[in-house]
ZADO-1210 file (C-alpha; in nm, 4 decimals, padded with zeros to 6 digits):
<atoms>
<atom x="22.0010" y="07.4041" z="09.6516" code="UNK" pos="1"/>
<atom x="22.2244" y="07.2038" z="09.4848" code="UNK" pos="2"/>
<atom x="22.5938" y="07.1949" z="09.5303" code="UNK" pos="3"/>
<atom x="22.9048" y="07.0046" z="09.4779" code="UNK" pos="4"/>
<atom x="23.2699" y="07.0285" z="09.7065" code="UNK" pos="5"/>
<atom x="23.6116" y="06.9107" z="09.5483" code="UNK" pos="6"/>
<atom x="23.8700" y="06.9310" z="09.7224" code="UNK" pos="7"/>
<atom x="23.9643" y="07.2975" z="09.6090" code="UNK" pos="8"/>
<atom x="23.6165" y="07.3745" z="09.4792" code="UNK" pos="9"/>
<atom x="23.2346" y="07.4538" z="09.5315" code="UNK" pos="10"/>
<atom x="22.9930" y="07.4015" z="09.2629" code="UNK" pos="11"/>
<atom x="22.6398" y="07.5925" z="09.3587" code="UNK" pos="12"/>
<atom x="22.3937" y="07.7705" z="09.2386" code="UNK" pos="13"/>
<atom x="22.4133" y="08.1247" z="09.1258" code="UNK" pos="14"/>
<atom x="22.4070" y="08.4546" z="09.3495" code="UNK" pos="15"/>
<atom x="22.3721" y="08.7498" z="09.2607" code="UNK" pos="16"/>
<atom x="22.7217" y="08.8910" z="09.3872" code="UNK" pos="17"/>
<atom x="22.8215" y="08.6397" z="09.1128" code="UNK" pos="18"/>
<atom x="22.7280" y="08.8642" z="08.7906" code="UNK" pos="19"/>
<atom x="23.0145" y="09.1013" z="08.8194" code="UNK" pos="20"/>
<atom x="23.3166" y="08.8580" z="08.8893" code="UNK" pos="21"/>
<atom x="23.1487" y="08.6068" z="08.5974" code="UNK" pos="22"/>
<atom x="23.1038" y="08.9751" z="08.3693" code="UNK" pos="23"/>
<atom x="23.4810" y="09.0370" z="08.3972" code="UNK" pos="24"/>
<atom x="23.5988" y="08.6817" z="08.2862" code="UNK" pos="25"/>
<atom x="23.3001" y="08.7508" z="07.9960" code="UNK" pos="26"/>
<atom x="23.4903" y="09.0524" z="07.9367" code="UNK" pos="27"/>
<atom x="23.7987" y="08.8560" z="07.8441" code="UNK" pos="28"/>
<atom x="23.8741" y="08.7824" z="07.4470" code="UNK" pos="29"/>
<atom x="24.1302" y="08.5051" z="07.5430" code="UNK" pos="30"/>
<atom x="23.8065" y="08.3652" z="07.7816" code="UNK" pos="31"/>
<atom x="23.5699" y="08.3765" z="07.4766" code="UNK" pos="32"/>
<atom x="23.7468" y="08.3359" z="07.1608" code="UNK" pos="33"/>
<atom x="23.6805" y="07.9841" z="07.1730" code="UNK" pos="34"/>
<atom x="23.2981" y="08.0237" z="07.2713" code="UNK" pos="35"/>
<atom x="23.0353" y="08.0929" z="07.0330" code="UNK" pos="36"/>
<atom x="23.1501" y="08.3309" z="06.7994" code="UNK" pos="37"/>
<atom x="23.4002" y="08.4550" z="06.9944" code="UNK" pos="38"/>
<atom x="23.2542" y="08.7987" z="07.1293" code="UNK" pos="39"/>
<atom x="23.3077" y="08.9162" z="07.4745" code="UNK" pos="40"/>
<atom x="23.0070" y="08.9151" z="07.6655" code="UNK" pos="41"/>
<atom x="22.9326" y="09.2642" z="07.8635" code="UNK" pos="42"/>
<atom x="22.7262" y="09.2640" z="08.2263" code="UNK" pos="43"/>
<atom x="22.3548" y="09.2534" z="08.0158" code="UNK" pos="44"/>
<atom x="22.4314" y="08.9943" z="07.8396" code="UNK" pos="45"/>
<atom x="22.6137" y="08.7997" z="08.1504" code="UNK" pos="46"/>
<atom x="22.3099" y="08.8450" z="08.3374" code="UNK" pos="47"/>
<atom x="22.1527" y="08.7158" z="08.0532" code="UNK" pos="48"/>
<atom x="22.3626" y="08.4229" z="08.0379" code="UNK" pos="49"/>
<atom x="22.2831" y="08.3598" z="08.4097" code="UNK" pos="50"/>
<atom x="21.9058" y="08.3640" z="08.3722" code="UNK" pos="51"/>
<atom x="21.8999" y="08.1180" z="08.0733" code="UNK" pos="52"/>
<atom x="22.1364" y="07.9175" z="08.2917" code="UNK" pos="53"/>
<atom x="21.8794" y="07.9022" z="08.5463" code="UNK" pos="54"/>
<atom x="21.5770" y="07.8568" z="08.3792" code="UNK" pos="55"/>
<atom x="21.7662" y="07.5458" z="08.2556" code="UNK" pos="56"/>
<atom x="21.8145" y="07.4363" z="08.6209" code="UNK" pos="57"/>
<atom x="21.4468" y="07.4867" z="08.6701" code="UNK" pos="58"/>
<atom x="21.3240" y="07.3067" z="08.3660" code="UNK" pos="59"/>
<atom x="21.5945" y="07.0142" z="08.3351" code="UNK" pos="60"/>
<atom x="21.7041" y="06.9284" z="08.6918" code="UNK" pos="61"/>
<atom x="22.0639" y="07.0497" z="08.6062" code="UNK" pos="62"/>
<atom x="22.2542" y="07.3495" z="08.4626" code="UNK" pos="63"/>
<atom x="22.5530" y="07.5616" z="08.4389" code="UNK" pos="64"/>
<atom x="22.7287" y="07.5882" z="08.8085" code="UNK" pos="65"/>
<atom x="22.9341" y="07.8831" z="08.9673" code="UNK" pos="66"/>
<atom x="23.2755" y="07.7520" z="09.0628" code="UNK" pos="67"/>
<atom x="23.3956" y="07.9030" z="09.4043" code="UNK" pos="68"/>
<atom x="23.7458" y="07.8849" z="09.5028" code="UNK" pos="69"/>
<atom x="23.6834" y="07.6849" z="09.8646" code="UNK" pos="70"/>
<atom x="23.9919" y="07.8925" z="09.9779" code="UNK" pos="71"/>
<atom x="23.9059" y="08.1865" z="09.9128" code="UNK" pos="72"/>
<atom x="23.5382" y="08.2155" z="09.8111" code="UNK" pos="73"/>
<atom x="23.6185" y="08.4106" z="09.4804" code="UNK" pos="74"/>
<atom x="23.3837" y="08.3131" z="09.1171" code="UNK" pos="75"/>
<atom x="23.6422" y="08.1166" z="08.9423" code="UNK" pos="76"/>
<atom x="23.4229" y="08.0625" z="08.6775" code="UNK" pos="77"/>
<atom x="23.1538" y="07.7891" z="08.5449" code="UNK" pos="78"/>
<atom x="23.0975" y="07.4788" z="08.4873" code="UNK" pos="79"/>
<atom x="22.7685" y="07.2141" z="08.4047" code="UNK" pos="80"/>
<atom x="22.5572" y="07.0484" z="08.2141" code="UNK" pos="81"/>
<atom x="22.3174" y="07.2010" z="07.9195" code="UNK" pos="82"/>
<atom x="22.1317" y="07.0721" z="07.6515" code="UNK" pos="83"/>
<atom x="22.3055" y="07.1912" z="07.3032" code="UNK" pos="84"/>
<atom x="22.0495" y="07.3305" z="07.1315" code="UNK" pos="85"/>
<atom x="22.2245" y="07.5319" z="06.8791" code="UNK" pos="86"/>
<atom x="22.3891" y="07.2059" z="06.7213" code="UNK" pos="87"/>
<atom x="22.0690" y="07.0247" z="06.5528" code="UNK" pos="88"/>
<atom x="22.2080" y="06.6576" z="06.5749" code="UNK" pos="89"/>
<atom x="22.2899" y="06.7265" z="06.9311" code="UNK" pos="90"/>
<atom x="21.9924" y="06.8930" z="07.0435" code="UNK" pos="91"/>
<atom x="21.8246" y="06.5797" z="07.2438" code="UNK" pos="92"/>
<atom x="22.2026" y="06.5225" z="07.3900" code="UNK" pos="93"/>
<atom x="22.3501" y="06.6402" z="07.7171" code="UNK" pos="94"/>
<atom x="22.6671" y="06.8401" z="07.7293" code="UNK" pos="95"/>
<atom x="22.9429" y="06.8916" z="07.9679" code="UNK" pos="96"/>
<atom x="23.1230" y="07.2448" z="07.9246" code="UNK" pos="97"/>
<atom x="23.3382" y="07.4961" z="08.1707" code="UNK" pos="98"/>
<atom x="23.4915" y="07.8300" z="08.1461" code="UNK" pos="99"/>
<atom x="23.7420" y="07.9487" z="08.3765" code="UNK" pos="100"/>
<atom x="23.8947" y="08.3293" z="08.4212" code="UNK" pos="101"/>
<atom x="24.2139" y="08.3152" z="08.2364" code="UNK" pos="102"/>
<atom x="24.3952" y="08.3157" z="08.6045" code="UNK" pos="103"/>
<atom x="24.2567" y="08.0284" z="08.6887" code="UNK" pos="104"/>
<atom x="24.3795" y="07.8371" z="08.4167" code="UNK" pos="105"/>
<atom x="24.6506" y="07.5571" z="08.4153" code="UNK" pos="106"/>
<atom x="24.6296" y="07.4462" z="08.7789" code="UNK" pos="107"/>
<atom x="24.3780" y="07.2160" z="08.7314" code="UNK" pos="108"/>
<atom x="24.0566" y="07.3599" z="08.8411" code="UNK" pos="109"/>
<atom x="23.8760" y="07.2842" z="08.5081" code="UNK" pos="110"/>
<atom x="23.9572" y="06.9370" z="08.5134" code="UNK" pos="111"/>
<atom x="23.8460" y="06.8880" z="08.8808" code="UNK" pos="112"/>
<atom x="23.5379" y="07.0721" z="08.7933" code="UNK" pos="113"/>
<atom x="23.4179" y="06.8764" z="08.5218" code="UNK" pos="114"/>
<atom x="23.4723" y="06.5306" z="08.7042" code="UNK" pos="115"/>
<atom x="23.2469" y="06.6214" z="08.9424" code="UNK" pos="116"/>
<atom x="23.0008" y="06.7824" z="08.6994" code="UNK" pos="117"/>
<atom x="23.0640" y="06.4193" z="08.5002" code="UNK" pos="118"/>
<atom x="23.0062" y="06.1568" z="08.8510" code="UNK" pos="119"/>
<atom x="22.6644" y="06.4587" z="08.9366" code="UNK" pos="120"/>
<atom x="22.5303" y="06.3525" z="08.5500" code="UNK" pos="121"/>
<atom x="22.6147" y="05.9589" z="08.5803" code="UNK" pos="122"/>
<atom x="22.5387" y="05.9442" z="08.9353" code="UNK" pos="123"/>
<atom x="22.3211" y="06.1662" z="09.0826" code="UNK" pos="124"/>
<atom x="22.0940" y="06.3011" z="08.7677" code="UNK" pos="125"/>
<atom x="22.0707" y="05.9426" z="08.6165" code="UNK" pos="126"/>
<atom x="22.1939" y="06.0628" z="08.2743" code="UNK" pos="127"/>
<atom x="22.2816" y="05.7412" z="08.0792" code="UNK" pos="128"/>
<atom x="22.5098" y="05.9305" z="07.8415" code="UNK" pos="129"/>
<atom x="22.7031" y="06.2700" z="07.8570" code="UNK" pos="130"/>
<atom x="22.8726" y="06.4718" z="07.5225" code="UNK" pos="131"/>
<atom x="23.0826" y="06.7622" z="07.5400" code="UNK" pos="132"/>
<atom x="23.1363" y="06.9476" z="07.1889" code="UNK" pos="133"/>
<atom x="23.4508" y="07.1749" z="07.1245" code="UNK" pos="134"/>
<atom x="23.5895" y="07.3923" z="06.8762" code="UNK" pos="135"/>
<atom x="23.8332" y="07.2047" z="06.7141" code="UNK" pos="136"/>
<atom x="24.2158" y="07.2746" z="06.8367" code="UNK" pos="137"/>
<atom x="24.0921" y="07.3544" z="07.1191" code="UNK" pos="138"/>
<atom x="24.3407" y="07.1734" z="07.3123" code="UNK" pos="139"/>
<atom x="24.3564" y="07.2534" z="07.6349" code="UNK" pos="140"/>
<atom x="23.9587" y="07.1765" z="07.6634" code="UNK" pos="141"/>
<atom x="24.0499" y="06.8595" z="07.4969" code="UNK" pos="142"/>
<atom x="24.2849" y="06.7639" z="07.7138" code="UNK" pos="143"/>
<atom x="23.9877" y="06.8094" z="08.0437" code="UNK" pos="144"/>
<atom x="23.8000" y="06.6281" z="07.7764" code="UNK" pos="145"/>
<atom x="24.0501" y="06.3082" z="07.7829" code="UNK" pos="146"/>
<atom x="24.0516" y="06.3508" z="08.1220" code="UNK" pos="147"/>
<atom x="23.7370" y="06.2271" z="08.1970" code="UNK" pos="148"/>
<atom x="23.7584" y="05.9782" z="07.9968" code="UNK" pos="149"/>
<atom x="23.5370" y="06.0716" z="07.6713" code="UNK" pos="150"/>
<atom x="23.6257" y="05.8777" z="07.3196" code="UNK" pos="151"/>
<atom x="23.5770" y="06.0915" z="07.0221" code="UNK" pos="152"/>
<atom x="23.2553" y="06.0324" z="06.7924" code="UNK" pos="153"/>
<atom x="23.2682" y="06.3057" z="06.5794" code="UNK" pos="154"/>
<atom x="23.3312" y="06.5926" z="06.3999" code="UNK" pos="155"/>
<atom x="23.0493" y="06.8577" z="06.3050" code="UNK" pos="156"/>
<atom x="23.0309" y="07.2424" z="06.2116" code="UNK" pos="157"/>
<atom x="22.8607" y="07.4730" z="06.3703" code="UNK" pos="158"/>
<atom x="22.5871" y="07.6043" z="06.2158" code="UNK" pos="159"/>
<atom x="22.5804" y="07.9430" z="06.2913" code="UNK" pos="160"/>
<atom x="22.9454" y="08.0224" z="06.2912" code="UNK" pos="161"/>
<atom x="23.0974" y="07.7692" z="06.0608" code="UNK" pos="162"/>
<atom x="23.3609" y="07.6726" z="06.2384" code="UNK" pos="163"/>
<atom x="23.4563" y="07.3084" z="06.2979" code="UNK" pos="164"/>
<atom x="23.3875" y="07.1268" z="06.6483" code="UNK" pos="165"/>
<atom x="23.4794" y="06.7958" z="06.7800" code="UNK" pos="166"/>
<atom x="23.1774" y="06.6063" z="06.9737" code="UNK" pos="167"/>
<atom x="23.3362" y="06.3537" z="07.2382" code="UNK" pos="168"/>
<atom x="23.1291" y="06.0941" z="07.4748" code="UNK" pos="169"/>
<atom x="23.1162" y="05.8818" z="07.7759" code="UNK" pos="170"/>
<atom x="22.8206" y="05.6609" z="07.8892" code="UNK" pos="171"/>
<atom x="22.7690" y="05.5098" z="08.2047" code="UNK" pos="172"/>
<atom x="22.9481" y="05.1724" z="08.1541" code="UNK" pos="173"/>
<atom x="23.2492" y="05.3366" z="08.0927" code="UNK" pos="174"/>
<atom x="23.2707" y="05.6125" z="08.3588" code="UNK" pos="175"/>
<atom x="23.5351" y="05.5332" z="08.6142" code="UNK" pos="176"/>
<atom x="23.4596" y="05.7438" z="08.9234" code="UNK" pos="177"/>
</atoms>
């Protein structure tokens, strides 16, 4: 079983008394209006979510994490790596994402979550290069994004939606743990 501590945080695996806290921030339009096309996501479909998220695990060596509040053991959200399949000229790539329950959000969590996602993909998985792709204006996703240290490379649509994202990057020789 795989899992990460931060100093306020554990990254693991996923439980099954994690589907109805990760269903409620799913649940939230400010949450998801800047994933996918936007929609809420109801407990199916969360469950759903989870599965594919696992079957990734299984078949890549990494995945989506739960985030766990080490304080207070409550689902704070997610965070992880994935393969972006639904952007074509990404779809060989490795991306960093997280989503966080709207009260959760601007005390730093995400950004401490996605380091340690980042150092796991350099350091532990041996991933040469990491991407992370965001809807454009975006910003406080971009700011986690500057964070660790990613340099823009792109823009691109996407191609199911339309809308426009921004693809960022870091390789190896320029992580800074």
């Amino acid at each position: 079983m795989t899992e990460i501590r931060t100093p306020r945080l554990i990254l693991r695996r996923w439980t099954d008394d994690d589907l109805a806290p990760l269903a409620d921030i799913h649940a939230d339009p400010q949450v998801m209006r800047w994933i996918g096309d936007g929609s809420t996501l109801d407990l199916d479909q969360t469950a759903e979510e989870i599965e594919r998220w696992e079957e990734e695990w299984d078949d890549e060596g990494f995945g989506i994490f739960a985030i766990e509040l080490l304080a207070s053991g409550e689902l704070a959200g997610c965070a992880g790596l994935s393969v972006p399949a639904f952007l074509p000229e990404a779809e060989h790539e490795v991306a960093i994402s997280w989503r966080l329950g709207r009260q959760y959000w601007g005390q730093g969590y995400a950004s401490e979550a996605a380091q340690a996602v980042l150092e796991f993909a350099l350091q532990d998985r041996g991933l040469d290069r990491v991407i992370a792709v965001n809807p454009l204006g975006h910003e406080s996703s971009l700011n986690v994004v500057r964070k660790l240290g990613m340099a823009f490379e792109r823009e691109a649509t996407h191609p199911e939606y339309g809308h426009a994202l921004t693809v960022h990057s870091i390789d190896l020789t320029e992580y800074q743990a």
